[in-house]
N, C-alpha and C positions, 0 to 999 in steps of 0.2 A: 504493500500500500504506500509504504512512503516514498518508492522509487518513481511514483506516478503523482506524488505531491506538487514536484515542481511545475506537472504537464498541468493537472487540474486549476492548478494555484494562479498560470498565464491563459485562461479559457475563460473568453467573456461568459455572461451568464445564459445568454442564450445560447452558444454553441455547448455547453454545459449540462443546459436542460436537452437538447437534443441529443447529445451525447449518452444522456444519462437513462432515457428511455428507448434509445437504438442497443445498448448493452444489454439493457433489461428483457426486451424483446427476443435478442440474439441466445441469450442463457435460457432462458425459457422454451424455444425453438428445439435448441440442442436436449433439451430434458425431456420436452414433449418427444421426442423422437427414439427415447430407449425403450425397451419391451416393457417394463415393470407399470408405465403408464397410461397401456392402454389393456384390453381386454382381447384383444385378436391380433389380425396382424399390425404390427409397423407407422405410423404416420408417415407417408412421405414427408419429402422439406416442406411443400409448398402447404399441404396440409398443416404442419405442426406451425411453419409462420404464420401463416393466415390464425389458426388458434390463438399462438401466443399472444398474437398483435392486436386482435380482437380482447382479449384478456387485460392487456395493461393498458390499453386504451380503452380501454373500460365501454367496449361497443358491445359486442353482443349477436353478431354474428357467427355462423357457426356453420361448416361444410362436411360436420360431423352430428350424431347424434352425442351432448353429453353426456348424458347420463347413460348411456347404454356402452358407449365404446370406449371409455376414460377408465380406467378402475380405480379404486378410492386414493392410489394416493394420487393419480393422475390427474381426480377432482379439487385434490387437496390442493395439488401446482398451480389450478387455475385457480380457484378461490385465491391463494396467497399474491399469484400475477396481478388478480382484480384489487385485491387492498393495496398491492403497491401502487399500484397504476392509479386508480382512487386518491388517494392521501397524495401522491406525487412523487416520484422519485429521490426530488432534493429533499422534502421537506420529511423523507424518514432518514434520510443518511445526515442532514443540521443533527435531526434529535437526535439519533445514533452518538453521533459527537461529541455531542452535550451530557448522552449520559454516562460516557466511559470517561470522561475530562477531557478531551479534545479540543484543541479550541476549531472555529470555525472560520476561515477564510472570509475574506471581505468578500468578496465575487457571488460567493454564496448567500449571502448575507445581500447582497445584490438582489440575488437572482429573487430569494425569496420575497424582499421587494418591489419587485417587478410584478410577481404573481399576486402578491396582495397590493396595490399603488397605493389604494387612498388608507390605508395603515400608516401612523407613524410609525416612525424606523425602530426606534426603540420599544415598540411593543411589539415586535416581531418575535422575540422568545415568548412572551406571554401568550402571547394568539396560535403557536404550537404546539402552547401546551391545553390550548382551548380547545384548538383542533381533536387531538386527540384524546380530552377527555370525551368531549362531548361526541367523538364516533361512537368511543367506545357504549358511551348509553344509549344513544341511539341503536346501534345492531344489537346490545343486549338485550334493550325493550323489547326489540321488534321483533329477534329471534324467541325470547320468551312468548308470544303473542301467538306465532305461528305454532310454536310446538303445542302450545293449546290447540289452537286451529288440526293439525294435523295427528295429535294425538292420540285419539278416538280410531282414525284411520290405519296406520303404522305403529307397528312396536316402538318404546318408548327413546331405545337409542335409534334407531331411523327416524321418527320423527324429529328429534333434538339434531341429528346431523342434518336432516334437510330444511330444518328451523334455520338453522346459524349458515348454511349455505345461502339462500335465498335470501335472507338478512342484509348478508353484507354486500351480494351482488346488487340490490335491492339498491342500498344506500350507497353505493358508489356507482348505480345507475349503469352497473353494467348488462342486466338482461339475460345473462346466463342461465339456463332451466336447469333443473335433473328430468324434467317431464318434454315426450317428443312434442308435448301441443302447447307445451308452456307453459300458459298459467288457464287456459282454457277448461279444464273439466273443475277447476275452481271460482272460475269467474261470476256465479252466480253466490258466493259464500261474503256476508258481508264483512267480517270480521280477517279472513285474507287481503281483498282486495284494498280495505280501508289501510291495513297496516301494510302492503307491500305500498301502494300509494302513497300514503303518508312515508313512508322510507324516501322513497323518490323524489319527491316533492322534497324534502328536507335534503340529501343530498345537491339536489340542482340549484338551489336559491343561492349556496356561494357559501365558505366557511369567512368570509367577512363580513355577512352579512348575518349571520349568525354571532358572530363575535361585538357586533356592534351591537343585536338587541341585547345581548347577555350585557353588555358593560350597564346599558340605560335601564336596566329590569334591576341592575346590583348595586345600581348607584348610591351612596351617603345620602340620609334624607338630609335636606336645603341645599344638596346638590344638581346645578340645571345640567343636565344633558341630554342632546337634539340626536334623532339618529340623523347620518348622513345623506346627501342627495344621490348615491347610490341604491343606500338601505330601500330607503321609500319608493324611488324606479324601478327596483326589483320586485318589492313586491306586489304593488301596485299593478305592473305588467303581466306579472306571475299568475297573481286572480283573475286579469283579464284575460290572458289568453288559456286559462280553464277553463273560464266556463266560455265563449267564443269556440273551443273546440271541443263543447258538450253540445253547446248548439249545434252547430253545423254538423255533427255527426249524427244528432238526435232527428234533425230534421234529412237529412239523405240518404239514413238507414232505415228511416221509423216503417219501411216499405218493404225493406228486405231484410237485414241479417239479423235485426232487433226486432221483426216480425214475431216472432216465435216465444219471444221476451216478453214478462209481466211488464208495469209501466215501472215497478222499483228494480227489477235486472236489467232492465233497457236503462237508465239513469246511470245507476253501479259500475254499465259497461260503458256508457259515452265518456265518464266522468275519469277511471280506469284507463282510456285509451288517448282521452285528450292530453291526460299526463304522463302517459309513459311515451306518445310520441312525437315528445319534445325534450325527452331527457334516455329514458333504457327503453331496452327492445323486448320488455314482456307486454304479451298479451294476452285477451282472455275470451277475444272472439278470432274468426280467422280471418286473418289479413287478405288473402286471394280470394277473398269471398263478396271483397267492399266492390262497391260501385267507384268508375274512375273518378266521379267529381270527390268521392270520397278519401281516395287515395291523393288528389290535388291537394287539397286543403291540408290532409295529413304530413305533403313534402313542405309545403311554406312552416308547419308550426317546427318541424324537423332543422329545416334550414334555420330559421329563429335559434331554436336550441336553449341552455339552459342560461346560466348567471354569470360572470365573470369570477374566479377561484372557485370554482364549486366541479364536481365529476363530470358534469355534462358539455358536452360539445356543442356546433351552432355558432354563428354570430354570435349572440347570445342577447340576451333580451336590454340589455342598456344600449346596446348597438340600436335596436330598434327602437327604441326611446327617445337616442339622441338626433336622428334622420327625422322621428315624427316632429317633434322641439325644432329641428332645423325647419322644415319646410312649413312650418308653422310660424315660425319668424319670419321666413321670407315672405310669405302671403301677404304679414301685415309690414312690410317693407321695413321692418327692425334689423339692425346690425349683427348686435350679439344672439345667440343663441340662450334662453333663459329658463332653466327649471327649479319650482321651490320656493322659489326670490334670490336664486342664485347665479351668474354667469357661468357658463360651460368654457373652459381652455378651448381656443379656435382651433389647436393641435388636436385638440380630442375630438370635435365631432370632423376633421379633414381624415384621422384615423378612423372611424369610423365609417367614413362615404369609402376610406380606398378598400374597406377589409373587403362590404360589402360588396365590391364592383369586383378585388380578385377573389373572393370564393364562388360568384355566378362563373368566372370565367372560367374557374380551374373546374366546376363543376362541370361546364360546358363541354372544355377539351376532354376530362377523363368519362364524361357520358357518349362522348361520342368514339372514346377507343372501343367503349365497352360494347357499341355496336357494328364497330370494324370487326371486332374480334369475336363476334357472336358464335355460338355452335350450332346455332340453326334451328336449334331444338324449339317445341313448341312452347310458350313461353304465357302466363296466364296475363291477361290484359296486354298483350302485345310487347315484343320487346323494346319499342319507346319509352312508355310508360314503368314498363316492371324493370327494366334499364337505370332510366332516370331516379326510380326509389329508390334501388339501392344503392348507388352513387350520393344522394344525399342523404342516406340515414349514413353510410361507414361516414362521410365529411362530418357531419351532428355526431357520429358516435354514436346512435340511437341502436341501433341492431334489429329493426324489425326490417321483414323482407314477404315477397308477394310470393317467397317458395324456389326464385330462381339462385339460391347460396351454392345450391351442392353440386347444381349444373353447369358451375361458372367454368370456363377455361382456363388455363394456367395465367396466360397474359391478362384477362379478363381479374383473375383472385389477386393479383400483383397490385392492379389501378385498384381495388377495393382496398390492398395493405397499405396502398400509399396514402388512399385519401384516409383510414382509420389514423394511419401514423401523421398525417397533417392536420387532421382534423383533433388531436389530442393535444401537440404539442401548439399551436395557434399559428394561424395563415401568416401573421407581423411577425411573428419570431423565426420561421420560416426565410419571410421575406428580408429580415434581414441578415441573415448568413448569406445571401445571394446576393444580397447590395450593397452591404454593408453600414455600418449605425452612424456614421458620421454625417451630420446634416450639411447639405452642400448649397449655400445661395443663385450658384449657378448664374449664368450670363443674363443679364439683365437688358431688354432691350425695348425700343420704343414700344409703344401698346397702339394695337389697334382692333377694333368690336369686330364682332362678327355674328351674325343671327343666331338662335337659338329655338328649341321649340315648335 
């Protein structure tokens, strides 16, 4: 380790965090691929990358059955891929650190910075150790909850393992089942769905956003403190694009797939699906079963995605806040951009127009290898559409799929690992190992209009 101190110690923070979950990925690949961790034969490479990648990018895609072709400890690798992948790479190896006496590099100290911005700097050890109390009660409620739920059903250590499995994949919104249908021959069980959901939703809103209601919930009484103008975007956008994607599914379905459904299992399921696809890839009705205008609406909440520091993928929903804020100022011909009674940094919502314009791009180029590369095969809702979904759920991280995962071609599973592994580590941090971070004024030169519109 320390011979690699001086290479870590000169690595800005973002080549750092990419570094740090390309290793992760690659060790996991090489593990998924011995005999002990699966139950038949072998994973090929592509197989056990696709797995891994899927695992610590906390997606949820899968060209495997889990639970049938993993054997338990090959379950175990993926769950332990997901908490890494989840919580984040650097911010286990800071605490690591911390608690053997290590000290921690500035860069790192950086990076984690970077991952949480609107944190003061010096509460960055505090808020990892928020972090991880608060997973920890989180998966322990939620696994206690289910092992009730499943109790009745499964012996008492099966149920307790598929409690704490589902739990954590649950709250690091990774989507991983032990069931081939998912979460389907459950989805009518209030007490499941309410707590795999509530997992989910709590994973996505962002561990800073968490961390800020906990400080103003713990505050000194005659002490004022405001949450911030993230907190409130977040969750503000958060309730509305739940129930917005209760609606629109309630109203698209209410004729087919929720036919069949009381009026309280038709609610359970729209409410169920609006939130897991914007954040993990379980479900509890069948995906190839929706109507296309169903599956539309399902890629924009997808593409949205979840919070800024939180497990989920997406632009993420302050992105979409800041554009709605933008074009709302422009309307009324206002300068600055204003939420709260606040001014927005002009850098931040210009970051925010570039993320959005290269994620439709890159979604663009890799949706359309994946129809270069087609296998021909016949494909449920056409291969545009059932193409295009999966292309944006690996980008979201999301992990749900219209059925074509397992039929994908080798070059076709590559563009799914790249956009899982882009879609985790974030399109700007990306962007800037290819550009590089020094901001350049560049030639400046007379101005002249040009139409618009």
């Amino acid at each position: 380790m320390s011979s690699f101190s001086p290479i870590i110690g000169r690595m800005h923070p973002a080549s750092l965090l990419v570094a740090s979950f390309a290793v992760t990925i690659v060790t996991g690949t090489l593990i998924l691929m011995l005999p002990f961790a699966v139950t038949g034969q072998p994973l090929c490479w592509i197989d056990a990358l696709f797995t891994a990648t899927s695992a610590v990018c906390v997606t949820g895609l899968t060209v495997v059955d889990t639970g049938r072709h993993f054997s338990l400890a090959g379950q175990w690798i993926i769950l332990a891929l997901i908490q890494i992948g989840g919580l984040g790479v650097m911010t286990l190896s800071v605490t690591i650190f911390r608690l053997v006496g290590k000290s921690v590099s500035f860069r790192q100290r950086m990076l984690l910075q970077d991952v949480f911005n609107h944190t003061p700097r010096q509460d960055i050890y505090q808020l990892l150790k928020a972090i991880f109390l608060f997973t920890g009660i989180a998966e322990l409620a939620g696994a206690i909850l289910l092992f009730v739920h499943w109790n009745g059903t499964y012996p008492p250590l099966t149920a307790a393992y598929m409690a704490v499995f589902h739990s954590i994949s649950a709250f690091c919104n990774a989507g991983f089942a032990l069931f081939q249908d998912s979460l389907i021959a459950d989805g009518t069980r209030v007490l499941a769905v309410l707590t795999i959901g509530g997992l989910i939703v709590l994973g996505g809103i962002g561990f800073p956003v968490i961390y800020d209601m906990s400080m103003m919930l713990t505050r000194p009484k005659g002490q004022r403190r405001r949450l911030s103008v993230q907190t409130k975007t977040v969750l503000i956008v958060t309730g509305l694009l739940i129930l917005a994607g209760m609606a629109f599914i309630w109203q698209l379905e209410a004729a087919g797939t929720l036919a069949r459904h009381s009026p309280g299992q038709a609610l359970l399921a729209c409410f169920f699906q609006s939130v897991t696809c914007r954040t993990a890839g379980f479900n509890t009705i069948d995906i190839a079963a929706l109507s296309d205008a169903t599956l539309t609406i399902m890629i924009v909440l997808m593409f949205i995605g979840a919070s800024p520091g939180s497990c989920g993928g997406g632009v993420k929903t302050t992105t979409l806040a800041l554009l709605g804020a933008l074009v709302w100022s422009r309307l009324n011909r206002c300068v600055r951009v204003n939420m709260f009674k606040k001014s927005v940094p002009a850098e931040t919502v210009e970051r925010s127009m570039v993320l959005v314009l290269v994620a439709i791009g890159l979604i663009a180029l890799v949706h359309l290898l994946m129809l270069i590369a087609g296998t021909g095969a016949s494909l449920p809702h056409g291969p545009f559409l059932a193409y295009l979904f999966e292309t944006v759920s690996a980008f979201a991280t999301v992990g749900l799929s219209v059925g074509v995962t397992p039929m994908l071609s080798t070059i076709q599973k590559l563009a799914i690992v790249t956009m899982m592994f882009i879609g985790r580590v974030g399109v700007l941090t990306l962007a800037y190992l290819l550009t590089g971070g020094t901001a350049s004024k560049g030639v400046e030169h007379a101005e002249e209009n040009m139409m618009i519109g």
